[in-house]
C-alpha positions in Angstrom: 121.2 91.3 106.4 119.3 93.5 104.5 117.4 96.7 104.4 114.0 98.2 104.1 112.2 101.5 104.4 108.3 100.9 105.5 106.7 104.1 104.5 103.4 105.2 106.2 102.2 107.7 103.3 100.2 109.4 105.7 99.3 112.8 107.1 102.5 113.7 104.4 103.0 115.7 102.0 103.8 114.2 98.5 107.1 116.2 98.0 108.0 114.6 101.2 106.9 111.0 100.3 109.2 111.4 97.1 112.0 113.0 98.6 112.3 110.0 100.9 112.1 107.7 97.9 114.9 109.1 96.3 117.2 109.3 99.7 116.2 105.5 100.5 117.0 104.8 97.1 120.9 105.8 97.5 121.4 105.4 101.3 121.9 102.0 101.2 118.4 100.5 101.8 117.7 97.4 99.7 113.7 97.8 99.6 111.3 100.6 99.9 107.5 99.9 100.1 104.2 101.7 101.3 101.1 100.2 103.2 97.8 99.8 102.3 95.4 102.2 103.9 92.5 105.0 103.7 92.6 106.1 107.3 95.5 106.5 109.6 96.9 103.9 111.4 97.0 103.4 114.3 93.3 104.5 114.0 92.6 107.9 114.8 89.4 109.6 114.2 89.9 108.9 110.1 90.2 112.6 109.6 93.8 112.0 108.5 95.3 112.1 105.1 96.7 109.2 103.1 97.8 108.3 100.2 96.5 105.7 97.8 99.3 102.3 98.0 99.3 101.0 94.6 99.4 105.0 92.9 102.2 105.4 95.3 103.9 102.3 94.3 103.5 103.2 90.4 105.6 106.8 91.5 108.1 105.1 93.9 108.9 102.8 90.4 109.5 105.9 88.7 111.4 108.1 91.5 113.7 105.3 92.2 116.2 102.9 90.5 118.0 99.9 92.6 115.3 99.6 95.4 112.8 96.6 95.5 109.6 98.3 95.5 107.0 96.8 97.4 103.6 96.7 100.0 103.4 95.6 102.9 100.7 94.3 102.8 97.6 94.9 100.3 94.3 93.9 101.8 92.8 91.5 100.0 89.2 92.7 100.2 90.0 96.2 99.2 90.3 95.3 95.4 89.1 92.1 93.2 92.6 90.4 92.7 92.8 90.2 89.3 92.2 94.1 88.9 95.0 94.2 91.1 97.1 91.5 89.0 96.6 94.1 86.2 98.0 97.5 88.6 100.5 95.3 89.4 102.1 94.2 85.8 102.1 98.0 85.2 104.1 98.8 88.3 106.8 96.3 87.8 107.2 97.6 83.9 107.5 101.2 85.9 109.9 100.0 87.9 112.0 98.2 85.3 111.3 94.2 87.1 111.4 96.1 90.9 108.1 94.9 92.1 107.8 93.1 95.6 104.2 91.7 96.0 102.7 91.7 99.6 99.2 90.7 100.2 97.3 90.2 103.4 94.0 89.4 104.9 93.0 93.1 106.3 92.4 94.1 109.2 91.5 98.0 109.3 87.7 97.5 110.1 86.8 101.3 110.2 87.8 101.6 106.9 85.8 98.8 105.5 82.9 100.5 107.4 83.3 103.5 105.6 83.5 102.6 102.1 80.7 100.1 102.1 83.3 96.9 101.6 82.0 93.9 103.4 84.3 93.0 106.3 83.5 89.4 107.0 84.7 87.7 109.9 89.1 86.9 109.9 88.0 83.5 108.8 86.4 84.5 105.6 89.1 86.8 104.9 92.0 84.5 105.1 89.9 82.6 102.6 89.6 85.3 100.3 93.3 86.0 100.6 94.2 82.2 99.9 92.1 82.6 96.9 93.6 86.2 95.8 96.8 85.1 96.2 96.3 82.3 93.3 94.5 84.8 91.4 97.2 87.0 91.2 100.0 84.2 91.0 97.9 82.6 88.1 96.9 86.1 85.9 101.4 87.4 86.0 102.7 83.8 85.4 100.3 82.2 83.0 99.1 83.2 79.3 95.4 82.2 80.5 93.8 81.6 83.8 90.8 79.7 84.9 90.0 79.4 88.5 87.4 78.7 90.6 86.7 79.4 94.3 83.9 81.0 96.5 84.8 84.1 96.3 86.8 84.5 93.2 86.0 83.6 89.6 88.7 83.5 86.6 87.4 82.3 82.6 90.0 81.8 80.5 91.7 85.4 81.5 94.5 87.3 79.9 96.2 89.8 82.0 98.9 91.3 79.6 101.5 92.3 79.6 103.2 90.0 81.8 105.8 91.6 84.7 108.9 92.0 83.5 110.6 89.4 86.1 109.6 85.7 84.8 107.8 85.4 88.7 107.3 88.3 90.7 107.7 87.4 94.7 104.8 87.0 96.9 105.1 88.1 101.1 102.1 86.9 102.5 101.9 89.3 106.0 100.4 88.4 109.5 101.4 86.4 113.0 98.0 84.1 112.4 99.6 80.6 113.5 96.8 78.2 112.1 95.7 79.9 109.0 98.1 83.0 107.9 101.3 81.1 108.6 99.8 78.1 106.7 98.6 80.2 103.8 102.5 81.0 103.5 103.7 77.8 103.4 101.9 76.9 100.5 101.5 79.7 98.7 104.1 82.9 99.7 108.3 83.0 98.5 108.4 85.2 101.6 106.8 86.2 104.8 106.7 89.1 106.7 105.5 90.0 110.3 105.0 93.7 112.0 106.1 94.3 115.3 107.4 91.5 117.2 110.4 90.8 119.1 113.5 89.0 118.1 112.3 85.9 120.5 108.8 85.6 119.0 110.3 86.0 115.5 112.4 83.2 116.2 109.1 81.6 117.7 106.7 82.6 114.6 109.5 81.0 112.0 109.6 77.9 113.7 105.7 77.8 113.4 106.4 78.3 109.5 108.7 75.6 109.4 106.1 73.6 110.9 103.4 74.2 108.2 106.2 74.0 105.8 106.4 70.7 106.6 103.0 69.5 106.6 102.5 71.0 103.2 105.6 69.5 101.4 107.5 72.6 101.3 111.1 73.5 102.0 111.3 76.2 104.5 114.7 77.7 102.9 112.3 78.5 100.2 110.2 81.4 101.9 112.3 84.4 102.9 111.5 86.2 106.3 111.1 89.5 107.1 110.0 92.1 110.6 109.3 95.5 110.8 110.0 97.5 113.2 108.7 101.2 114.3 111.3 103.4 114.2 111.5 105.9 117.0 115.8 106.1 117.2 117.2 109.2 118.4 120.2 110.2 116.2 122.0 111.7 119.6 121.4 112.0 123.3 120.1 115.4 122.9 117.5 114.3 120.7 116.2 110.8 122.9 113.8 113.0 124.7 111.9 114.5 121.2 112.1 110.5 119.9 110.5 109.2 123.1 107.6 111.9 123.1 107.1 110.9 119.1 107.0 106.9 120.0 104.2 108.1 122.1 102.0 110.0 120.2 102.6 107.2 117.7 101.2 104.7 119.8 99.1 106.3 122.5 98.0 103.8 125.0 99.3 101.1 123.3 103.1 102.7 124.0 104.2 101.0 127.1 102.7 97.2 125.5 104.4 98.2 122.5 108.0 98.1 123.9 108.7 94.9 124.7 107.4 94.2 120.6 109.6 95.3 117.6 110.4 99.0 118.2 113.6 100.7 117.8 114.0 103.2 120.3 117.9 104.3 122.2 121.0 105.5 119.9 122.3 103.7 117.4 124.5 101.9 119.1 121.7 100.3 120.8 119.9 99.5 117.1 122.9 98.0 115.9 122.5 95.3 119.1 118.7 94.7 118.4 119.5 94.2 114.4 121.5 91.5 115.5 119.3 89.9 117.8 116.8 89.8 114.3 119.8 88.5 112.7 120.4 85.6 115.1 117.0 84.9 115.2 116.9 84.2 111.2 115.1 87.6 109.8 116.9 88.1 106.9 115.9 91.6 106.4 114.5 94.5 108.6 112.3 97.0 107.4 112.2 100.3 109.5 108.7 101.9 110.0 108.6 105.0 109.8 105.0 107.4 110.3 105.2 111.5 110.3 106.9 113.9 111.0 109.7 112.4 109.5 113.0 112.8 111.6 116.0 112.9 109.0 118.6 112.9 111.7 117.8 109.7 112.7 117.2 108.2 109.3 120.8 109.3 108.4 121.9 108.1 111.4 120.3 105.1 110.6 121.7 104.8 107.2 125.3 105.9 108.3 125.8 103.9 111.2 123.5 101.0 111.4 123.0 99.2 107.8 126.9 99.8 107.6 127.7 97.7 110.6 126.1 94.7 108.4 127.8 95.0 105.6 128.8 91.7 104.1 
């Protein structure tokens, strides 16, 4: 099993952002990433501040050494794919061939709504990621690129440098069982879904096998992945702080939430629901985390919980 940090760069202060970067970096996590947002999420009132992902991904390459630096996800429709092939290349030479790829339809309407950027129906978006997603496979693997789609037009394009990694994983992200999880089977080397429990994980994979299947693929290829909100206490003293946190998080959404992929209790109780993931075929767990940041529990986290799966 292995380890990730899921970094909501918002309402945070940059000092903050990059001291977590450097902890994560030595505390035995395996990945760090950001998402991909303007506003907060869970949608506020957009008065919130956050950071940009892919400028945030260009400084965790540079604060940080071993960790996989990734996103989780980008949306699609937020940025023509092959200027994001181009951010991209940079990142991973940044990083020194660290760069993680994750791409996803969108889904944070009010930010669309906003800026101007179309928000067509999920349909249209999952074929404007399925079309990004061979952009950007297409501009960091090949010398020159021609494609053709509805939304999405290559001519004989360079993007150059190439990443330093010969073929830089893409996580396709999203619990869509006709389209997303389809989209991953012929096009991702790893998937990753947000908040679900160990039994619809299970459930979810087996639905990517499926596609797998239909599409020629073999499902050991694609790697698997869950995050989970973090809201562990560190001690017993501390549960009642963690508990009031998970619900400010999540508002009315809290008690719904619960029975989805949260991590709430003492660590003792994490190191049981890491295991259930475990059993269920994740092979790596990405904690996500929003402000104010509780140290306690992420060293608690760190000391006692990624230790116990070890090996």
């Amino acid at each position: 099993m292995r380890f990730g940090l899921h970094i909501g760069q918002q309402n945070i202060q940059m000092d903050e952002l990059r001291r977590l970067w450097r902890w994560a970096d030595t505390a035995g996590f395996d990945w760090v990433d950001v998402w991909d947002h303007f506003y907060e999420a869970p949608p506020v009132d957009g008065n919130g501040s956050c950071f940009e992902a892919t400028t945030c991904m260009a400084a965790m390459a540079c604060e940080t050494s071993r960790v996989r630096v990734g996103v989780l996800v980008l949306g699609m429709g937020y940025r023509h794919p092959a200027v994001l092939a181009n951010a991209l290349c940079t990142i991973d030479h940044l990083s020194g061939g660290r760069l993680e790829i994750g791409l996803g339809a969108g889904w944070h309407e009010p930010e669309y709504r906003a800026y101007g950027i179309p928000f067509p129906p999920v349909r249209e978006r999952l074929d404007m990621l399925e079309e990004g997603i061979q952009v950007v496979r297409l501009l960091t693997t090949q010398d020159r690129s021609t494609f053709e789609g509805r939304y999405f037009r290559l001519e004989n394009a360079a993007c150059n440098p190439k990443p330093v990694q010969p073929r830089v994983r893409i996580w396709v992200g999203g619990n869509g069982e006709k389209r997303t999880l389809r989209i991953a089977a012929r096009h991702a080397d790893g998937w990753n879904t947000p908040y679900t429990s160990p039994e619809e994980f299970a459930r979810l994979s087996a639905v990517l096998d499926h596609w797998c299947e239909r599409e020629g693929r073999d499902p050991s290829t694609i790697e698997r992945t869950v995050n989970l909100s973090f809201h562990m206490a560190a001690t017993p003293a501390a549960l009642e702080r963690a508990e009031r946190q998970y619900r400010q998080t999540w508002g009315a959404a809290a008690e719904a939430m619960r029975v989805r992929g949260v991590v709430t209790g003492l660590p003792a109780e994490a190191v049981e629901l890491v295991g259930h993931y475990a059993q269920a075929g994740a092979a790596q767990v990405n904690i996500a985390i929003r402000p104010p940041v509780d140290w306690d529990a992420l060293r608690a986290w760190s000391e006692e919980v990624i230790p116990a799966f070890a090996g």
